[in-house]
C-alpha positions in Angstrom: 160.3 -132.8 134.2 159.6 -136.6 133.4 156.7 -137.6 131.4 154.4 -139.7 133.7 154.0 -142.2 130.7 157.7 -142.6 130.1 158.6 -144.2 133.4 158.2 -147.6 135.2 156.4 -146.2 138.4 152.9 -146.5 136.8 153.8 -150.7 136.7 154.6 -150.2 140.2 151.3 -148.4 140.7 149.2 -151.1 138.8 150.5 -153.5 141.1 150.0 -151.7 144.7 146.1 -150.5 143.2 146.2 -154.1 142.1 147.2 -155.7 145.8 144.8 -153.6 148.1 142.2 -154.5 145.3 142.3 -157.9 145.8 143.1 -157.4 149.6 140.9 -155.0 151.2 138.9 -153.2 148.9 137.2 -155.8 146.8 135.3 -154.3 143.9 135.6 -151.0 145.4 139.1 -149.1 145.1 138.2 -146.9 142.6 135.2 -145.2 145.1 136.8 -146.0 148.6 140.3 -144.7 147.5 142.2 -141.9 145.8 143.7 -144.5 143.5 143.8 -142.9 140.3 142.6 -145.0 137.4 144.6 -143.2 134.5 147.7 -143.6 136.1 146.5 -147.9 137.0 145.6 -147.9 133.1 149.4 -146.9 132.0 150.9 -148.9 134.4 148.5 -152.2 132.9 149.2 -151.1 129.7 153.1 -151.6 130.1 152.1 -155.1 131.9 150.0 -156.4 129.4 152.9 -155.5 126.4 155.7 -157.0 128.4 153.7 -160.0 129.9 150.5 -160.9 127.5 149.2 -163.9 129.2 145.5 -163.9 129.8 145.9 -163.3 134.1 147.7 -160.1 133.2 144.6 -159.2 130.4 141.6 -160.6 132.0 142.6 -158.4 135.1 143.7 -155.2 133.1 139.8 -155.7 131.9 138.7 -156.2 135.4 140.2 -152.9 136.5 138.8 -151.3 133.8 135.2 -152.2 134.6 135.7 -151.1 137.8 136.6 -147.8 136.9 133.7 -148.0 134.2 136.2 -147.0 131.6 134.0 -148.2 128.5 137.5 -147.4 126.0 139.7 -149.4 127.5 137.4 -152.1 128.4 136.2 -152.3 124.9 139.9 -152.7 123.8 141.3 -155.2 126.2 138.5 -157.5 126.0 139.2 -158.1 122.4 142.2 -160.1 123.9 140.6 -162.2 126.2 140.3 -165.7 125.6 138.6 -168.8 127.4 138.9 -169.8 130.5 137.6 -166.6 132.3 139.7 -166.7 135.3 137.3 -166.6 138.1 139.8 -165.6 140.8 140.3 -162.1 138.6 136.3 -161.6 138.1 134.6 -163.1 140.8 131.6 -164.2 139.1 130.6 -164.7 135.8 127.4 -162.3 136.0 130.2 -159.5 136.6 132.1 -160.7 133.8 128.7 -161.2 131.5 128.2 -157.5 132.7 131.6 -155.8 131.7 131.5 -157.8 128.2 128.1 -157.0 127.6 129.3 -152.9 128.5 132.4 -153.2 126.6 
């Protein structure tokens, strides 16, 4: 049986929880869908060592808000750097919130 963490699906799953984020649920995939944050956090995890550019962190940060993951967003947003990228957050009281959290 394959470890869930050794393959490339969970970069493929970042990116479809990632698309009907932005598309249709808006701030609420995690409660409005079975999308399955653990699995999304791998997945980001692999994106944001392969590709380390600030879209790629700011929205792995994002996601982890969302899912209220304190950990993770603790850790990533030691790696995020000015400008915040409005189009990831939305607003800056929710990114004042998630750093303020984290």
């Amino acid at each position: 049986m394959q470890d869930i963490e050794d393959t490339g699906d969970n970069v493929l799953y970042a990116r479809m929880g990632w698309y009907i984020e932005e598309t249709i649920y808006k701030g609420l995939v995690f409660t409005k869908t079975n999308v399955n944050w653990n699995r999304m956090s791998l997945g980001f995890k692999s994106i944001v060592k392969d590709f380390p550019d600030q879209w790629n962190v700011q929205a792995y940060a994002y996601y982890a808000c969302l899912a209220m993951d304190r950990d993770v967003a603790t850790d990533i947003f030691k790696d995020i750097k000015p400008p915040i990228i409005m189009q990831i957050w939305g607003s800056d009281s929710f990114y004042n919130t998630c750093k303020d959290i984290s």
